[in-house]
C-alpha positions in Angstrom: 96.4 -11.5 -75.4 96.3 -9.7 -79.0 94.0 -6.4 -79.6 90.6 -7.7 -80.4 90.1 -4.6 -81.8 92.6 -4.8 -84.5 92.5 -6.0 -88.0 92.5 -9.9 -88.1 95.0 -9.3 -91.2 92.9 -10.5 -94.0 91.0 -7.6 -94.1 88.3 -8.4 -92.0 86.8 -6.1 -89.1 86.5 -8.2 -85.5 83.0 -8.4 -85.3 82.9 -6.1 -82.2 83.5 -3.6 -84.7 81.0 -4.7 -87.1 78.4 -4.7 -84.6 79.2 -1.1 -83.5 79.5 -0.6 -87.7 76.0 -1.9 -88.2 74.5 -0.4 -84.7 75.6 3.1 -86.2 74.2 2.7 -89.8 70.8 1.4 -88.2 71.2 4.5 -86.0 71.4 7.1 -89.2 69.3 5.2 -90.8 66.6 5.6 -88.2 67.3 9.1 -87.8 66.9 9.8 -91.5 63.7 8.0 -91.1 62.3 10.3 -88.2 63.0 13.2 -90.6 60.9 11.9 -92.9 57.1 13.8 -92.4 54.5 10.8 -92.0 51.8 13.2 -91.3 49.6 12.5 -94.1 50.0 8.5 -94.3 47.5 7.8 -92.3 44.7 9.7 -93.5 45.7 8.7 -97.5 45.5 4.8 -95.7 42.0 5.4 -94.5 40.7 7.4 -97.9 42.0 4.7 -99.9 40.5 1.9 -97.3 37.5 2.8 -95.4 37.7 -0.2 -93.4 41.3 0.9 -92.1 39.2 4.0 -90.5 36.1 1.9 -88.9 38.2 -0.7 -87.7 40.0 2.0 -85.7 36.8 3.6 -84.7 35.3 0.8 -83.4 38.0 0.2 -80.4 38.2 4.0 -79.7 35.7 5.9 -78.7 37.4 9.0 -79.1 38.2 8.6 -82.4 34.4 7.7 -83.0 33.5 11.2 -81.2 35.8 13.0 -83.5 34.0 11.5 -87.0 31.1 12.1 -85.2 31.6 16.1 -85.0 33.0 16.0 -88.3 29.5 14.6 -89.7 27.3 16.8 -87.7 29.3 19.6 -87.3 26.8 22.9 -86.7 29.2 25.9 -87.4 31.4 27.9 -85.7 28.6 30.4 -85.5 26.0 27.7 -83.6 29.1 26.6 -81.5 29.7 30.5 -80.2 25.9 30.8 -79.3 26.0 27.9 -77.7 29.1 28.5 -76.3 31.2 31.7 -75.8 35.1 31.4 -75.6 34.6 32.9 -72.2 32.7 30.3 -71.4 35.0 27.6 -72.3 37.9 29.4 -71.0 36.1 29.5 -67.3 35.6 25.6 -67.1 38.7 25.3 -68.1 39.7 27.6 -65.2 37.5 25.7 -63.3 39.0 22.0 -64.3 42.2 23.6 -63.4 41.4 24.4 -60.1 39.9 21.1 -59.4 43.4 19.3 -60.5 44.9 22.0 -57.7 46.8 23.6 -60.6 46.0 27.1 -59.4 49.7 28.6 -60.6 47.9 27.5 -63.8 45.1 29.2 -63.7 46.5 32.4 -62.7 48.6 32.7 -65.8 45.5 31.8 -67.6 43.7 34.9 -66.2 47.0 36.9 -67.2 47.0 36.0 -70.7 42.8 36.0 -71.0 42.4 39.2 -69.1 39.1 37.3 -67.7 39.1 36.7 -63.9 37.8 33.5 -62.8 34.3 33.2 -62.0 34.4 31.4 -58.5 30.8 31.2 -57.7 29.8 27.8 -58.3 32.6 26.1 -56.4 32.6 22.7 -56.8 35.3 19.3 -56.4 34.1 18.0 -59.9 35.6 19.3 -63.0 32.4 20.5 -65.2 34.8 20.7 -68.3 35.1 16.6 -67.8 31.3 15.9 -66.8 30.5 17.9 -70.4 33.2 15.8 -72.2 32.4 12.6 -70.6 28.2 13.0 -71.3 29.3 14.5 -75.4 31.4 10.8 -75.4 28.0 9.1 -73.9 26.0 10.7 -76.5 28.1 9.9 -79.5 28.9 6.3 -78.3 24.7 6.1 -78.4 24.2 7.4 -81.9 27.8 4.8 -83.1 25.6 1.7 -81.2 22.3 2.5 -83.2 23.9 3.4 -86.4 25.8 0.4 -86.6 26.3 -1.2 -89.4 23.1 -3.9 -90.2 25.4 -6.4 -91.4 27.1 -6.6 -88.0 24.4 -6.2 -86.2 23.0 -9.2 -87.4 25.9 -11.1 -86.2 25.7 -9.8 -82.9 22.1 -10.4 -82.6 21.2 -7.2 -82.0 17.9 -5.2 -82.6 17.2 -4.7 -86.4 14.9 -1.5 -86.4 16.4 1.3 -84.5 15.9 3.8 -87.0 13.5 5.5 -84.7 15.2 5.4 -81.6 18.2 7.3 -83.6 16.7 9.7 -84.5 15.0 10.1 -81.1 18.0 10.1 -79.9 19.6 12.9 -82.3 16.6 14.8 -81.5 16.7 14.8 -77.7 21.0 16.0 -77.9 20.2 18.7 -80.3 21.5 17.7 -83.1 18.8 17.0 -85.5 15.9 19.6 -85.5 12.3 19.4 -85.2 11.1 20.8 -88.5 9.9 24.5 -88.5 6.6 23.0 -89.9 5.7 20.8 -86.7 2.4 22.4 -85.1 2.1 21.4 -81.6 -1.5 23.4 -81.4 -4.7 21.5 -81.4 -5.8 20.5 -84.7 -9.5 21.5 -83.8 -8.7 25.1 -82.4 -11.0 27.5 -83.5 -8.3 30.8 -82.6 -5.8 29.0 -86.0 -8.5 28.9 -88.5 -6.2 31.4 -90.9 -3.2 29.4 -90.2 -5.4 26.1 -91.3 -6.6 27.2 -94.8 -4.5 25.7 -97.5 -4.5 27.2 -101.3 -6.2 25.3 -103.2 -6.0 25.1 -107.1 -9.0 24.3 -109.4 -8.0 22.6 -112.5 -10.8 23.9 -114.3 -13.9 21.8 -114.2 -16.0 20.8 -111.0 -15.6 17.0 -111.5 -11.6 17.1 -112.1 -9.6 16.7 -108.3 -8.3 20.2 -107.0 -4.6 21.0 -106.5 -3.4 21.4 -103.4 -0.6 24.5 -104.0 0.4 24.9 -100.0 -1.1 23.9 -96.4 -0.2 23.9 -92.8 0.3 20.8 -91.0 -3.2 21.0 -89.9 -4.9 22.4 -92.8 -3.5 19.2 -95.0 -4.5 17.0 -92.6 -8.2 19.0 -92.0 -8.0 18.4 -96.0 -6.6 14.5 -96.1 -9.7 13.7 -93.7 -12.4 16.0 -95.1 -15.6 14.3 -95.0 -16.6 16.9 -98.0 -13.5 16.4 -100.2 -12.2 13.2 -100.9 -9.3 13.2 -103.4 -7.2 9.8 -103.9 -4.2 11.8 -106.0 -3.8 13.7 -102.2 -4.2 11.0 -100.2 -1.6 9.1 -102.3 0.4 12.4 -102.7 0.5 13.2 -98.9 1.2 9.4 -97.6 4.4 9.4 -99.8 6.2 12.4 -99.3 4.7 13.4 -95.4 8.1 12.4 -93.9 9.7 15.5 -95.7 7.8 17.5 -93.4 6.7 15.7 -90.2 7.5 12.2 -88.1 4.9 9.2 -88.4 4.4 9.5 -85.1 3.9 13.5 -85.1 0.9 12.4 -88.1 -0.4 9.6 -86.1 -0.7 11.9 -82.9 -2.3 14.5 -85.5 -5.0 11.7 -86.7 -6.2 11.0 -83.4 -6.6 14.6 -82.5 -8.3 14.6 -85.5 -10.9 11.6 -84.2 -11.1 13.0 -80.9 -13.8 15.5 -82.4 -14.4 18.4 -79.1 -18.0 18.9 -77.5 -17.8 22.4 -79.1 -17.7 20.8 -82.6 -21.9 21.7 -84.0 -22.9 21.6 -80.0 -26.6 23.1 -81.6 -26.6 20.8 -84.6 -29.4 18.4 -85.1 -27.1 16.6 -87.4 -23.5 16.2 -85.0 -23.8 12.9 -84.1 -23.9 11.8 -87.9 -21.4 14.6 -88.9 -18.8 13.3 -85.8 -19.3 9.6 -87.3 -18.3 10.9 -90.8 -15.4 12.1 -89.7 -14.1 9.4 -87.4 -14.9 7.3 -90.7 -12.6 9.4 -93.2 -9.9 9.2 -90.5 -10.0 5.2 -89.7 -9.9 5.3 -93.7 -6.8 7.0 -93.8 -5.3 5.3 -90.8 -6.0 2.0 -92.6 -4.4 3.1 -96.0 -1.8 4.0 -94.5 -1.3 0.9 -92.4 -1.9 -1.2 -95.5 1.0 0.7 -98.0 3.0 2.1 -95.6 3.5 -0.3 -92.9 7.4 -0.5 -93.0 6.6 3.6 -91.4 4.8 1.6 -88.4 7.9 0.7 -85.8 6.9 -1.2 -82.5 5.8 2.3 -80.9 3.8 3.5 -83.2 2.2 -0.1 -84.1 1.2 -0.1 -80.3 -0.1 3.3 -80.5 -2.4 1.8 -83.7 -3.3 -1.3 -81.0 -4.7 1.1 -78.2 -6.6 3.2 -80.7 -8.7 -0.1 -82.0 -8.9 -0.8 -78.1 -10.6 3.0 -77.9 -12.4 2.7 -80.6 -14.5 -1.1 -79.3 -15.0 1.1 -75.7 -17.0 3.8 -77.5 -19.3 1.4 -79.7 -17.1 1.9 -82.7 -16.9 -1.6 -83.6 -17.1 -1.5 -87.1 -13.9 0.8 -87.2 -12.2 -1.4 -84.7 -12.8 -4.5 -86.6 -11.1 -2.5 -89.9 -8.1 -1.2 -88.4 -7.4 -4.6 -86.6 -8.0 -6.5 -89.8 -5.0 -3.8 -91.4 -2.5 -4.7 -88.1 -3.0 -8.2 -88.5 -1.7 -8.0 -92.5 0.8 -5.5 -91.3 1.8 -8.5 -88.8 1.7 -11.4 -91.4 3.7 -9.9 -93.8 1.3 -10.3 -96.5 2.9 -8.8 -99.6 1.1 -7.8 -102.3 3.7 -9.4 -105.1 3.0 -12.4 -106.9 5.0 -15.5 -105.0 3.9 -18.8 -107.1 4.2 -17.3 -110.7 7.1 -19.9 -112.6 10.3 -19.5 -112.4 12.5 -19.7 -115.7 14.7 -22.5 -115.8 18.5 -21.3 -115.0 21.1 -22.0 -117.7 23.3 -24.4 -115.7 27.1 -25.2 -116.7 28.6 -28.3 -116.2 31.4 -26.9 -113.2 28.2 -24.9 -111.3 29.5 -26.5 -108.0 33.2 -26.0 -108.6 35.2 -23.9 -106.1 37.3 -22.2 -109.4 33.6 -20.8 -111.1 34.2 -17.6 -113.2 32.3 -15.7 -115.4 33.6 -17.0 -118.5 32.2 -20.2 -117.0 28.1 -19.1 -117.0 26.2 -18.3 -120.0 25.7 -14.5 -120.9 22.2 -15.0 -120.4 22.3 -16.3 -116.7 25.1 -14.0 -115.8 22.7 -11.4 -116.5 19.5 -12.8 -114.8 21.6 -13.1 -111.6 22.8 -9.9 -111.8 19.6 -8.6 -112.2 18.3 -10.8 -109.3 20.6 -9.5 -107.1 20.1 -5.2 -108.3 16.4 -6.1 -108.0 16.7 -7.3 -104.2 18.2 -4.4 -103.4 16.0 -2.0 -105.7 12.7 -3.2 -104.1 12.7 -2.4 -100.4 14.0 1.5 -101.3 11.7 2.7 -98.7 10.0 6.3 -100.3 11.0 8.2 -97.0 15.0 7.3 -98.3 14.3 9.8 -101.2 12.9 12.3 -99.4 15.6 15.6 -98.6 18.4 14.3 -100.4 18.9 11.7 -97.4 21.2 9.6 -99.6 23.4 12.9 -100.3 23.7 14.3 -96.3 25.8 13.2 -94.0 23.0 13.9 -91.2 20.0 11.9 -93.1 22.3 9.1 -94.5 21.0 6.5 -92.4 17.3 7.2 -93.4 19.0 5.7 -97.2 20.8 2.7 -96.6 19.3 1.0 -99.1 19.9 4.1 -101.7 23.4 4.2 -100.4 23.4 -0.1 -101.1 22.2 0.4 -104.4 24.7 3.0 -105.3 27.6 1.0 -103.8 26.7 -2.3 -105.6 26.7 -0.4 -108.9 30.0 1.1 -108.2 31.3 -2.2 -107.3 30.1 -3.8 -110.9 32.1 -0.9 -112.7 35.3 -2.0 -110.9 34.7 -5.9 -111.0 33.9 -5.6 -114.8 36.9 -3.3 -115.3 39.4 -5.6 -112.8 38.2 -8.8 -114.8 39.5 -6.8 -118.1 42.3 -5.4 -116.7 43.4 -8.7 -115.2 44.5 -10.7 -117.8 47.9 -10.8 -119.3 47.3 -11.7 -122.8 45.8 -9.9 -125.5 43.3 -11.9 -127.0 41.8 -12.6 -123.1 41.6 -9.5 -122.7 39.3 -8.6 -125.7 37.4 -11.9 -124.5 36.8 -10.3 -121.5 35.4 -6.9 -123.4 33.4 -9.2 -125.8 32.1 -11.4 -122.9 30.9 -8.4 -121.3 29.1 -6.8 -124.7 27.2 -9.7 -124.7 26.3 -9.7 -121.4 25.8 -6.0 -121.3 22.9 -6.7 -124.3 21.1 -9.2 -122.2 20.9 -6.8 -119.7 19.1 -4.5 -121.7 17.0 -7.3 -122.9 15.8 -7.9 -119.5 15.6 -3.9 -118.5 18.1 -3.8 -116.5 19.0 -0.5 -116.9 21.2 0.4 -113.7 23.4 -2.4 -114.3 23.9 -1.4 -117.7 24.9 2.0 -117.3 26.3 4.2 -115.0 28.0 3.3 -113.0 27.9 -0.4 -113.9 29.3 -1.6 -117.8 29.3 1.1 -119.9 31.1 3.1 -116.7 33.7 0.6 -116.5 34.1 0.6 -120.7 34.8 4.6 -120.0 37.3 4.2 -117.0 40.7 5.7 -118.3 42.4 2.2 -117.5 39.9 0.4 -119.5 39.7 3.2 -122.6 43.1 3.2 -123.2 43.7 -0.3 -124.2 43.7 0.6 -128.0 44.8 -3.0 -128.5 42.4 -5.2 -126.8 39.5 -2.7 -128.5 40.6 -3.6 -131.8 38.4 -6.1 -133.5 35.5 -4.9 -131.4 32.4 -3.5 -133.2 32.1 0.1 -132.5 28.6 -0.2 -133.2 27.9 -2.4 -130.2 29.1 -0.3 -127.8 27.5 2.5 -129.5 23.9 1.1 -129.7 24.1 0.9 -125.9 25.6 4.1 -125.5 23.2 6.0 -127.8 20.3 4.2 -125.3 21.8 6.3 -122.2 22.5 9.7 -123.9 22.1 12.2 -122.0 20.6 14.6 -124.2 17.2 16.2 -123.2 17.4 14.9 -120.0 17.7 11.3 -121.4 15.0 11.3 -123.3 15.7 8.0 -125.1 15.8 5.9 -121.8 12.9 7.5 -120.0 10.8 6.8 -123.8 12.1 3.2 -123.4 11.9 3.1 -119.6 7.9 3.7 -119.8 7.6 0.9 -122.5 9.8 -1.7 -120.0 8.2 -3.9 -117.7 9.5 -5.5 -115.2 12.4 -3.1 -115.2 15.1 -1.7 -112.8 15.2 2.2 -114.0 18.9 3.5 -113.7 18.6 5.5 -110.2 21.1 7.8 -111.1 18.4 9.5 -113.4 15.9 10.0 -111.0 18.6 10.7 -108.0 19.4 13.8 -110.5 15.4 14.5 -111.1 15.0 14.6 -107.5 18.2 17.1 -106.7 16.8 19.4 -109.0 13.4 19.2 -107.3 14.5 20.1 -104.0 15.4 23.5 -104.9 12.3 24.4 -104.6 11.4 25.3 -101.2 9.8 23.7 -98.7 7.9 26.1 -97.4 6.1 29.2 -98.8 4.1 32.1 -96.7 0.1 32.7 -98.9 -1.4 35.6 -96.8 1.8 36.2 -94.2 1.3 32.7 -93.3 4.3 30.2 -93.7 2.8 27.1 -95.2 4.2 23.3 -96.4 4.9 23.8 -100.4 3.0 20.9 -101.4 3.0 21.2 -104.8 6.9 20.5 -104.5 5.6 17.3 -102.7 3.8 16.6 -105.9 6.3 16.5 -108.4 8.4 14.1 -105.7 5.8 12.2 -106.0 5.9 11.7 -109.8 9.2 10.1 -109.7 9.2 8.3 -106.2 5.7 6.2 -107.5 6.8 5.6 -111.2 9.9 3.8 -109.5 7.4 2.1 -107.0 5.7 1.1 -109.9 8.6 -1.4 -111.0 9.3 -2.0 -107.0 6.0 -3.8 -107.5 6.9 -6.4 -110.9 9.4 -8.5 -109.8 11.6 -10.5 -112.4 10.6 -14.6 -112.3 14.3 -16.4 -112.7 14.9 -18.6 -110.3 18.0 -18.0 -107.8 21.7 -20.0 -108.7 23.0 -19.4 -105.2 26.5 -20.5 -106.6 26.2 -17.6 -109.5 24.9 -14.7 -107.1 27.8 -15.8 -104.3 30.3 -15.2 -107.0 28.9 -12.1 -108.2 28.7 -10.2 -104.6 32.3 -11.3 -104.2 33.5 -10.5 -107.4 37.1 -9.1 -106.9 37.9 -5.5 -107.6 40.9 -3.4 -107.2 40.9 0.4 -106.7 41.4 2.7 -109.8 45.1 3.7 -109.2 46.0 0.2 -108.9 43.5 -0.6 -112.4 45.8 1.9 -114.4 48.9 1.2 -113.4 48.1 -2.6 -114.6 46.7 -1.0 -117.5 50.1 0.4 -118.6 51.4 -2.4 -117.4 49.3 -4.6 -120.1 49.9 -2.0 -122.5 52.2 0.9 -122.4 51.9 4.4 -123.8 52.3 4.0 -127.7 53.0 0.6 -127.4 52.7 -1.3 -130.8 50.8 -4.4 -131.2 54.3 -6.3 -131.7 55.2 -5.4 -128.1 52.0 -6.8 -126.5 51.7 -10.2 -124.9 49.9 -12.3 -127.6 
C-alpha cells in the first residue's frame, strides 16, 4: 500500500496533510487572536448603543447592582464611615470560616495584622446576607424605575414614583432634606425658628416678599388668616418639592388644622379665630388639589379622603363639601384646556396611506404641524417638580424628569433624522433638496412658534453638525440669508435676547427648553438655605425666581396648538431613521471628499 502521506505527484498535499495544514493555521491564527487586548470592546459597544447595556442588565442582576453603585455612588469617604476596612476585612474572615477555609483565614490575619473577632459566632456567612439584601434592594429600585414604555406592556403599575423614592429613602440612599421639621407646627418653645424675613416693597397695599422661612414659618405664612398673598401661595405650591415631600406638606397642613386647646384658651373670640384658620387651610388644601393634583398619588389622595371624613364628624360641612367637590375633579380628569375648539384641516397627499411615505411626500406646512403636535405632547405634561434641583441633570433625581429627559431626547433625535435624511442621499442635487426641503420646513416652524424644534438641538443643530457643514457642494445655490434669518432669531447674545423678545409676543408657542434649562442652572447656585439671626432657614427668594421661569413655561403648557392629528405623518416622524454621528461623517466624505471639486461629485 503506497505512503498516504506522500506527494500524489502532481503537486498536491494528501488531504491528511491539508487538514493538519489548515488545523495549524487556524491554530496561529487563534492564538494571534487571543493576543489581541479586547478589554475595551465592550464598553465602546454599550457607549455607542445603550440598548446593548440594558438588554444585558435586564437578565443579570449583578450587572444591574453594579450600574446601580455607579449612579448612586456616596464616596469613598461615606463608604469608610459606614464601613471601616477592618470591618470588611472581619466578615470576610468570618465568611471564610463559615466555608471551613480556616488555613485561609489565618494567612489573612498574617498579612492584615488584625486577629479575627470570634465573638459572634455564627454558621451563616454575614458577608453573603449583606450582599444578598444590597442585590434585594437594587433589584427594587431596577423594578420601580423601569422603563414606562415597558411597563406598559407588562401591565404593570404606572405611578411608582413615590414608592421609589420611599424606597431610596428607607436604604439610605436618598436623604431627607436638612429642611424637614419633624416638631409641631403649633409649638410655642420654636417661635424664633418660625419667623420668616419678610420684605416690604414699599407701600402698605403692594404684597410683601418673602426673603427666607422655616418649614413651619412658610407654612404659619401660606395659611395666615391675617396675610393673604396669592404671588406666595402660587410661589410656594410650585417650587415646595425643592424643599419638602407632598406628603411631608400635607402632614404639615393638618397639623396646621388641628389647632391645640392652648391656642387663645382665655379668648372670647377662639372659636371664630380657630374657624378662620381651618378655613385659610381647606383653601390651600383645595388649591392645591385643583393645580396640582398630578402631586396627589393614591396615598396621599386617601389621606385628602379621611381628612373630608374628619372634617363632616366635627360639623365642618361646608369645608368637607369643598374639598370633596376638588377630589372629585381631581378624579374626573377635568382639564382646564379647551377640547372642542376646531381643528385645522391637515394638508393631505395623495400616497398618505402608502407603506413607502417620506417627507418629501408631505407638505412643508403639515410636516411642521405634526412635528409640533408631537414636541407639544411631550412639552405639556413637564410636571414643575421635574425642574426643580437640576433633576433632569442628576443621576440620583433623573426619574423625577422623564418627561424633561423625553423632551431633550426627541430633540436630539430630529438633529440626527434631519441630518441622516441629508446625508443619505447619493446625488447632489437630492441632497440640496433635502437642505431646501428642510429651510422651508424649518420657516413654518417658526411660523407656528415652534421654537425647540427649530433650534438646538433640532434643524439649525443638524445644519451645524460637521458632517452636514462640510458639504460645500450641496450648500451651494442655497440662500445664505435663509439660514441666517433663523439663525440671527436664536443668537445667543444677551442671553438670547431676540428669542425671549419674540418668545413673549408668541402664543401658542413651545419655548426652546434649552434656554430656560440654562436659566435654571444658573439659578441653583444660589443656595437653598440661608441662616437670618443663627437660624438656618429655606431661601425662598431663590424659589421665586424658579418660579419666574417654571410659570412662564406653564403658561404655553396651558394653549395648546388646534391641527388635527395625521396618525400616518406622526408614525413616520417618531420612527424617523437616524444614524450615529461617526457613521454621518464618514458618509459625508463618502458623498463628498475633502477638496473634492464639483466635477468629482455624483450629479
Amino acid at each position: 500500500m503506497a505512503d498516504a502521506s506522500r506527494d500524489d505527484g502532481a503537486g498536491n498535499e494528501p488531504p491528511s496533510l491539508r487538514s493538519e495544514a489548515v488545523l495549524l493555521a487556524s491554530a496561529q491564527k487563534h492564538q494571534l487572536d487571543n493576543q489581541v487586548d479586547r478589554s475595551g470592546w465592550l464598553p465602546r459597544v454599550q457607549k455607542a448603543h445603550p440598548s446593548v447595556k440594558e438588554v444585558r442588565e435586564r437578565v443579570s442582576p449583578l450587572l444591574r447592582a453594579l450600574t446601580f453603585s455607579e449612579i448612586y455612588n456616596p464616596g469613598r469617604k461615606d463608604v469608610r464611615d459606614r464601613l471601616s476596612k477592618e470591618d470588611l476585612i472581619q466578615l470576610i474572615m468570618q465568611h471564610l470560616m463559615t466555608q471551613g477555609l480556616e488555613s485561609v483565614k489565618l494567612a489573612l490575619e498574617k498579612e492584615s495584622a488584625l486577629a479575627y473577632n470570634n465573638k459572634r459566632q455564627s454558621n451563616r456567612s454575614y458577608l453573603v446576607m449583606h450582599l444578598n439584601n444590597a442585590l434585594r434592594d437594587t433589584e427594587k429600585v431596577y423594578d420601580l424605575a423601569i422603563d414606562e414604555r415597558l411597563g406598559r406592556v407588562l401591565g404593570l403599575k404606572k405611578d411608582r414614583q413615590v414608592e421609589l423614592e420611599e424606597h431610596l429613602l428607607q436604604v439610605g440612599i436618598q436623604e431627607e432634606e436638612d429642611m424637614e421639621e419633624t416638631i409641631d407646627i403649633w409649638s410655642a418653645s420654636i417661635a424664633k425658628e418660625q419667623v420668616i424675613e419678610i420684605i416690604s416693597k414699599g407701600t402698605p397695599d403692594e404684597e410683601k416678599i418673602v426673603k427666607a422661612g422655616t418649614l413651619n414659618g412658610l407654612i404659619g405664612f401660606l395659611t395666615s388668616v391675617t396675610e393673604h398673598h396669592t404671588t406666595f401661595q402660587n410661589i410656594f405650591l410650585l417650587t415646595y418639592q425643592s424643599f419638602t415631600t407632598p406628603k411631608k406638606l400635607f402632614d404639615k397642613l393638618v397639623e396646621r388644622y388641628h389647632v391645640p386647646m392652648s391656642f387663645e384658651a382665655d379668648s372670647p373670640n377662639r372659636n371664630e379665630s380657630i374657624k378662620r384658620i381651618r378655613l385659610r387651610v381647606c383653601s390651600v388644601i383645595k388649591k392645591w388639589l385643583e393645580e396640582y393634583s398630578t402631586d396627589f398619588n393614591e396615598s396621599l389622595k386617601g389621606n385628602a379622603i379621611s381628612l373630608v371624613q374628619l372634617m363632616r364628624a366635627e360639623g365642618e360641612a361646608a369645608l368637607a363639601n369643598s374639598l370633596q367637590n376638588s377630589i372629585s375633579k381631581m378624579d374626573s380628569g377635568t382639564s382646564r384646556r379647551v377640547q372642542n375648539m376646531k381643528k385645522l384641516e391637515p394638508l393631505i397627499t395623495k400616497n398618505i396611506f402608502s407603506d413607502q411615505l417620506n417627507y418629501f411626500d408631505i407638505e412643508d406646512e403639515e410636516l411642521a404641524r405634526q412635528m409640533t403636535l408631537i414636541d407639544y405632547e411631550i412639552f405639556s405634561i413637564i410636571k414643575p417638580e421635574e425642574l426643580l434641583n437640576l433633576a433632569w441633570s442628576k443621576p440620583k433625581l433623573k426619574h423625577k424628569a422623564k418627561n424633561v429627559l423625553s423632551m431633550i431626547d426627541r430633540f436630539n433625535n430630529v438633529s440626527s433624522w434631519v441630518a441622516t435624511m441629508i446625508i443619505s442621499p447619493e446625488r447632489l442635487k437630492n441632497r440640496t433638496k433635502a437642505i431646501t426641503k428642510f429651510l422651508k420646513v424649518a420657516k413654518h416652524l417658526r411660523q407656528l412658534n415652534n421654537f425647540n424644534s427649530l433650534t438646538d438641538p433640532a434643524i439649525i443643530a443638524a445644519f451645524n453638525m460637521a458632517c452636514v457643514h462640510r458639504l460645500k457642494h450641496s450648500w451651494e445655490g442655497i440662500p445664505a440669508n435663509i439660514v441666517e434669518e433663523i439663525e440671527k432669531l436664536m443668537n445667543t447674545e444677551n442671553g438670547f435676547k431676540i428669542y425671549r423678545d419674540t418668545l413673549k409676543l408668541s402664543s401658542p408657542a413651545i419655548p426652546y427648553l434649552g434656554v430656560h434649562l440654562t436659566d435654571l442652572t444658573f439659578m441653583e447656585e444660589n443656595p437653598d438655605c440661608i441662616e437670618v439671626e443663627g437660624v438656618k432657614m429655606i431661601n425662598f427668594a431663590k424659589r421665586k425666581l424658579i418660579y419666574a421661569v417654571i410659570s412662564l413655561l406653564q403658561t404655553y403648557q396651558q394653549t395648546p396648538y388646534h391641527f388635527a392629528t395625521v396618525h400616518q405623518i406622526t408614525s413616520y416622524l417618531k420612527k424617523g431613521t437616524t444614524l450615529d454621528e461617526p457613521t454621518l461623517y464618514r458618509m459625508s466624505l463618502d458623498r463628498e471628499p475633502r477638496k473634492s471639486r464639483l466635477a468629482d461629485i455624483q450629479q
